[in-house]
C-alpha positions as a Markdown table, in Angstrom:
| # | Residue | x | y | z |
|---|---|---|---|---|
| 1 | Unk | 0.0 | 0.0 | 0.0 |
| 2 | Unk | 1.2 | 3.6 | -0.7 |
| 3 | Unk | 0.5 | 6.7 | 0.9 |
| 4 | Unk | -0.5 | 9.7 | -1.3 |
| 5 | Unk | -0.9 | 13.2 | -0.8 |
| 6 | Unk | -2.7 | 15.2 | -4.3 |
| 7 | Unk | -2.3 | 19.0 | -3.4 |
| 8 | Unk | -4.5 | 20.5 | -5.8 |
| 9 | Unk | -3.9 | 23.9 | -6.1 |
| 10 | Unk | -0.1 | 23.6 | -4.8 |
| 11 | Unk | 0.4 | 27.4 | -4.6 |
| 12 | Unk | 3.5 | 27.9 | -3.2 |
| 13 | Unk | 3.9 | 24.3 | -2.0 |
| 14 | Unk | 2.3 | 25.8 | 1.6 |
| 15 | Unk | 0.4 | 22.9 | 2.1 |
| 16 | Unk | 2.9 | 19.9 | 1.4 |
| 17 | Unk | 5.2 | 21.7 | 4.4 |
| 18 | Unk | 1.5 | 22.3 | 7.3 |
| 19 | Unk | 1.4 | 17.9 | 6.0 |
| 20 | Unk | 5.1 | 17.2 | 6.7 |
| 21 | Unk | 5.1 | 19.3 | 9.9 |
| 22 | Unk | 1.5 | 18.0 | 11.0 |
| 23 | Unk | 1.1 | 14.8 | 9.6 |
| 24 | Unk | 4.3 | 12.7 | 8.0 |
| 25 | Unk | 7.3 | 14.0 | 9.8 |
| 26 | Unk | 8.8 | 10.7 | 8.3 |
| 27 | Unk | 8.1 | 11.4 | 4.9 |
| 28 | Unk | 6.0 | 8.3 | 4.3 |
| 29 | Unk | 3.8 | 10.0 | 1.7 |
| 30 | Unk | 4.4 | 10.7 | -1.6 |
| 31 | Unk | 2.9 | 13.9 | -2.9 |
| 32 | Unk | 2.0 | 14.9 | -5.9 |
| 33 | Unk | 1.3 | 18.7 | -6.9 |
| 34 | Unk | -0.7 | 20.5 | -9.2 |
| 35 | Unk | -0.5 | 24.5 | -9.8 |
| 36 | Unk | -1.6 | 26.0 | -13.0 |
| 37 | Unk | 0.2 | 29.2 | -12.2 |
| 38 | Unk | 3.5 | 30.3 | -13.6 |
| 39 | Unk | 4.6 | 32.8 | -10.7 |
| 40 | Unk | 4.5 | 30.2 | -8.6 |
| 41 | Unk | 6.2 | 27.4 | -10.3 |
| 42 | Unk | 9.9 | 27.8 | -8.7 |
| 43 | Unk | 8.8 | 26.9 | -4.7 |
| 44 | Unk | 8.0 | 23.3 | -6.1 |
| 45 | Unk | 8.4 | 20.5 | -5.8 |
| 46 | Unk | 8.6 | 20.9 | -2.1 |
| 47 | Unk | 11.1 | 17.6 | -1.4 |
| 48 | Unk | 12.2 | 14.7 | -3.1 |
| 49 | Unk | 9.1 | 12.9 | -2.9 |
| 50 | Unk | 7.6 | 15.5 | -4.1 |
| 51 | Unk | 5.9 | 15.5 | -8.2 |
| 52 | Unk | 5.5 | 18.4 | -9.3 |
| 53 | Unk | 2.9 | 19.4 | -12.5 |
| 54 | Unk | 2.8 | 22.9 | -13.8 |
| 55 | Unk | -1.4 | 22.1 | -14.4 |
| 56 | Unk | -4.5 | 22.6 | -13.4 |
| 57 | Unk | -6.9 | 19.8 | -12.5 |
| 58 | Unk | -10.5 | 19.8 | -13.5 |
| 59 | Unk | -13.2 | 17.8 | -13.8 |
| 60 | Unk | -13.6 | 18.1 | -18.0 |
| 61 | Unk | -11.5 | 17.6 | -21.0 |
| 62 | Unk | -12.5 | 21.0 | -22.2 |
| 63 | Unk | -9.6 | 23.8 | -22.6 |
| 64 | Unk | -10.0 | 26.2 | -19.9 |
| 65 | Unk | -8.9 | 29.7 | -19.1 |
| 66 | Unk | -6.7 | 30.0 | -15.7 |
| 67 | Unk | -6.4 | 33.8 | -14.7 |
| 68 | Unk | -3.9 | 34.9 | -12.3 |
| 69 | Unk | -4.4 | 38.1 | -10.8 |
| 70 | Unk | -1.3 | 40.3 | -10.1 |
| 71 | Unk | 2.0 | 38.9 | -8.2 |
| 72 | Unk | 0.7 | 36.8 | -5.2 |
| 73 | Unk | -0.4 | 34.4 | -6.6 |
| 74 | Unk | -4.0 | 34.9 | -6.7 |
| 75 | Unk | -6.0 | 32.3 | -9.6 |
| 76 | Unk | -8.7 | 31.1 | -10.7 |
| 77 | Unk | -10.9 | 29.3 | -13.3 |
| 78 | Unk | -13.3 | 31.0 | -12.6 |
| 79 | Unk | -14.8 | 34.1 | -14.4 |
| 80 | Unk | -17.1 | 35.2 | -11.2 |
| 81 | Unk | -13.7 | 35.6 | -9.4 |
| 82 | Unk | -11.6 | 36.9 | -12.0 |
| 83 | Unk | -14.4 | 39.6 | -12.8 |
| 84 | Unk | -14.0 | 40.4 | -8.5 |
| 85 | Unk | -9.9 | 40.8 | -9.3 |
| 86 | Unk | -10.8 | 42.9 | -11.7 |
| 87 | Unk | -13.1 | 44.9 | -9.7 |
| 88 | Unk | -11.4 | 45.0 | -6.7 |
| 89 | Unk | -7.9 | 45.4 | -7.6 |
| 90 | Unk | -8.3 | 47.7 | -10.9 |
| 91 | Unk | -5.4 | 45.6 | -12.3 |
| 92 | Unk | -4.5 | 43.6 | -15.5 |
| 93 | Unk | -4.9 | 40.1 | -14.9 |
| 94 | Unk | -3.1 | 37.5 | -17.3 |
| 95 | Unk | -4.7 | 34.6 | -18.7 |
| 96 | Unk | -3.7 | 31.3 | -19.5 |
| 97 | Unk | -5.2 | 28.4 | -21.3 |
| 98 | Unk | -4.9 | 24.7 | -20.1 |
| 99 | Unk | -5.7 | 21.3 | -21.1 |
| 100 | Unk | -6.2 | 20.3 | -17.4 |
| 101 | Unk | -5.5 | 17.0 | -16.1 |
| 102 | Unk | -8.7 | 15.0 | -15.4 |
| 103 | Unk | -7.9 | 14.0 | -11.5 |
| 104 | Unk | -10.1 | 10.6 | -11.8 |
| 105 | Unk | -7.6 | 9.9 | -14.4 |
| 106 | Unk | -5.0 | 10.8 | -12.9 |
| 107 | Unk | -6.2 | 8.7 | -9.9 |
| 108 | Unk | -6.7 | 5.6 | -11.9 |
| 109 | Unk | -3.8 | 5.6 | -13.9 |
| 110 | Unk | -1.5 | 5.8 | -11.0 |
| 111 | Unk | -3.0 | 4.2 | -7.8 |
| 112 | Unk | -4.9 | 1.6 | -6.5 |
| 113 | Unk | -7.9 | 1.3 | -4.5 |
| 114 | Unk | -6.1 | 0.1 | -1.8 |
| 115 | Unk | -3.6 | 3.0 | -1.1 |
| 116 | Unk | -4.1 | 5.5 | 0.9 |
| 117 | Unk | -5.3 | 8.9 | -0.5 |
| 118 | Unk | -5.2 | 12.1 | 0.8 |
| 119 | Unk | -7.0 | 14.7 | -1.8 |
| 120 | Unk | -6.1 | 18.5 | -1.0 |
| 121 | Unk | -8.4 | 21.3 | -2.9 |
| 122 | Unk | -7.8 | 24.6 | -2.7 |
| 123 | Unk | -8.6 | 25.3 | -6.7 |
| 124 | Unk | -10.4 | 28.7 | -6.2 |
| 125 | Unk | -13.8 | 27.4 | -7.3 |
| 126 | Unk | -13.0 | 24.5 | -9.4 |
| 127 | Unk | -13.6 | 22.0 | -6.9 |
| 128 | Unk | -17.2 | 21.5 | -7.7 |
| 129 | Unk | -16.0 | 20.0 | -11.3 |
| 130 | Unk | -13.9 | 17.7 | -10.1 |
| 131 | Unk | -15.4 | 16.6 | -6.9 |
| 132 | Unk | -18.4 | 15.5 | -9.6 |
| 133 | Unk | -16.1 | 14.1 | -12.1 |
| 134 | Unk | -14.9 | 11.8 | -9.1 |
| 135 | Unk | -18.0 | 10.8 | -8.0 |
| 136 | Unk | -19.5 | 10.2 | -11.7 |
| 137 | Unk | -16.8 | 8.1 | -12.6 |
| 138 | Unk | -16.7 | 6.1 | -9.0 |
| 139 | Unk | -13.1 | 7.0 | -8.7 |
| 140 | Unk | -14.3 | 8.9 | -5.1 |
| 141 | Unk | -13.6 | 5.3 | -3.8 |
| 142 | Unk | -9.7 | 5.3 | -3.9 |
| 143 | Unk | -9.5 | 8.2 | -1.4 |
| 144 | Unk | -9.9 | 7.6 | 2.2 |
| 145 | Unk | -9.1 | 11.8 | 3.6 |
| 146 | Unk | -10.3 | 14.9 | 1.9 |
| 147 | Unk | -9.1 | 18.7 | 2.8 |
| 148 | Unk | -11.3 | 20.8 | 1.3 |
| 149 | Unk | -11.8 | 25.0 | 0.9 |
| 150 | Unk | -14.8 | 25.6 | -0.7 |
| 151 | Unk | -15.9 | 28.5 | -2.5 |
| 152 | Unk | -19.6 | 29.6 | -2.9 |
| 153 | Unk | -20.8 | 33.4 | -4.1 |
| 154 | Unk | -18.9 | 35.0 | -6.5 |
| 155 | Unk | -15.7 | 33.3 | -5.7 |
| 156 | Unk | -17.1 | 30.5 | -8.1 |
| 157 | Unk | -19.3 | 29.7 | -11.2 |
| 158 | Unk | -21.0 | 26.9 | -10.1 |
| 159 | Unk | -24.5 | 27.7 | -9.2 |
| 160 | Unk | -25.9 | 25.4 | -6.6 |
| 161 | Unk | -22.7 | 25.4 | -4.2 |
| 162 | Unk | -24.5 | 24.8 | -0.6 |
| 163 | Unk | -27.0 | 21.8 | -2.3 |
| 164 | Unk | -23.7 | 20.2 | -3.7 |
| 165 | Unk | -21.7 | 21.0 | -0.2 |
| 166 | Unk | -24.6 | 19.4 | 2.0 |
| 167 | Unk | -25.1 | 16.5 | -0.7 |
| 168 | Unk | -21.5 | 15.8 | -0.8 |
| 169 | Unk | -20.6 | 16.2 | 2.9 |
| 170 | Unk | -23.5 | 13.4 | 3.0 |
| 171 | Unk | -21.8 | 11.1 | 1.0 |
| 172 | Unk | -18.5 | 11.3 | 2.6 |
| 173 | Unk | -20.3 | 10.5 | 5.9 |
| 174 | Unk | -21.7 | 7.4 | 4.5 |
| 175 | Unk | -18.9 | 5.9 | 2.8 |
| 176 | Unk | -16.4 | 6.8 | 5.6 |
| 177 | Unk | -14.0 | 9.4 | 4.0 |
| 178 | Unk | -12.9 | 12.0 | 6.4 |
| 179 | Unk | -13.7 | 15.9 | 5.2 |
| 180 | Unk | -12.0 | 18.5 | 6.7 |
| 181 | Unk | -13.0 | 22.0 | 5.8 |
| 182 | Unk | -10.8 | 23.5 | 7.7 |
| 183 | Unk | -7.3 | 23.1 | 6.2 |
| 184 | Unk | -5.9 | 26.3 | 5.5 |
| 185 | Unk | -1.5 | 26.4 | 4.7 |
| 186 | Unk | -1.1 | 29.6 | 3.8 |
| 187 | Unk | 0.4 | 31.0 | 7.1 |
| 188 | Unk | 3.9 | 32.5 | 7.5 |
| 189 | Unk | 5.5 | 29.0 | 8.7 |
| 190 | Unk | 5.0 | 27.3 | 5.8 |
| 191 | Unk | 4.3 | 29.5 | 3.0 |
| 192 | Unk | 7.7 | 31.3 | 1.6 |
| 193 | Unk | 5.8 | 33.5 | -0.9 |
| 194 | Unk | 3.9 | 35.4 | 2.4 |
């Protein structure tokens, strides 16, 4: 059996150093990171068991736009949110196009039901596609531990966030896969970018 940690949304590899100090002191997981944007490339990979892909992940084969609002790394895939940048910061914000990688792939192609999975999120709205995607393809099976930030309003384009949230936390409670909403890496400790 192996142990895997996805960090979706690696930013600025934050989250891979709150697991290490938190939860694998002795490196027993292998992590594999996904981060779509370009300013933030050079703090990963984190370690030498550390993977590092400069993508996004979604829950569609479709290209997608990735905008990334000034230098600190703020991004999205969503146009609700990158329409608040714009608003809110009065700046340009770049755009990028992806072919993202298609996490239940990604998930079947390289694991097996029986390791254990750790999923991350922190994709600035996206989470709804591929938390769907995994659960329409059954591949919400191979993961055992989910840290979650979800996004609702105008932070995100999906429309029915608190029917999917409830519907979803639901799920999770019946097939045993812990949920934490609560994981947040982005303090000064482990984040270099702050």
């Amino acid at each position: 059996m192996r142990k895997i940690f996805l960090d979706c949304g690696s930013n600025d590899g934050c989250s891979v150093r709150k697991f290490r100090d938190t939860r694998d002191r002795n490196k027993e997981f292998e992590c594999f990171c996904f981060e779509g944007n370009p300013k933030l490339f050079h703090y990963n990979p984190v370690d030498e068991l550390c993977t590092f892909y400069e993508n996004i992940v979604y829950g569609t084969r479709e290209q997608i736009d990735f905008y990334i609002q000034g230098s600190g790394g703020g991004s999205t895939t969503s146009r609700k949110k990158y329409q608040g940048y714009l608003d809110k910061y009065k700046c340009a914000v770049e755009k990028v196009t992806y072919n993202p990688i298609i996490l239940s792939e990604f998930i079947e192609e390289n694991f097996q039901k029986e390791d254990y999975i750790i999923l991350k999120l922190d994709i600035e709205g996206a989470e709804y596609s591929v938390l769907q995607n995994l659960l329409d393809t059954d591949k919400l099976a191979y993961i055992n531990e989910i840290y979650i930030e979800w996004h609702v309003g105008q932070k995100t384009d999906y429309e029915d966030t608190m029917n999917f949230i409830r519907n979803f936390e639901n799920t999770c409670h019946q097939v045993g896969i812990k949920l934490d909403p609560t994981w947040d890496a982005q303090q000064k400790r482990y984040s270099p970018s702050l």
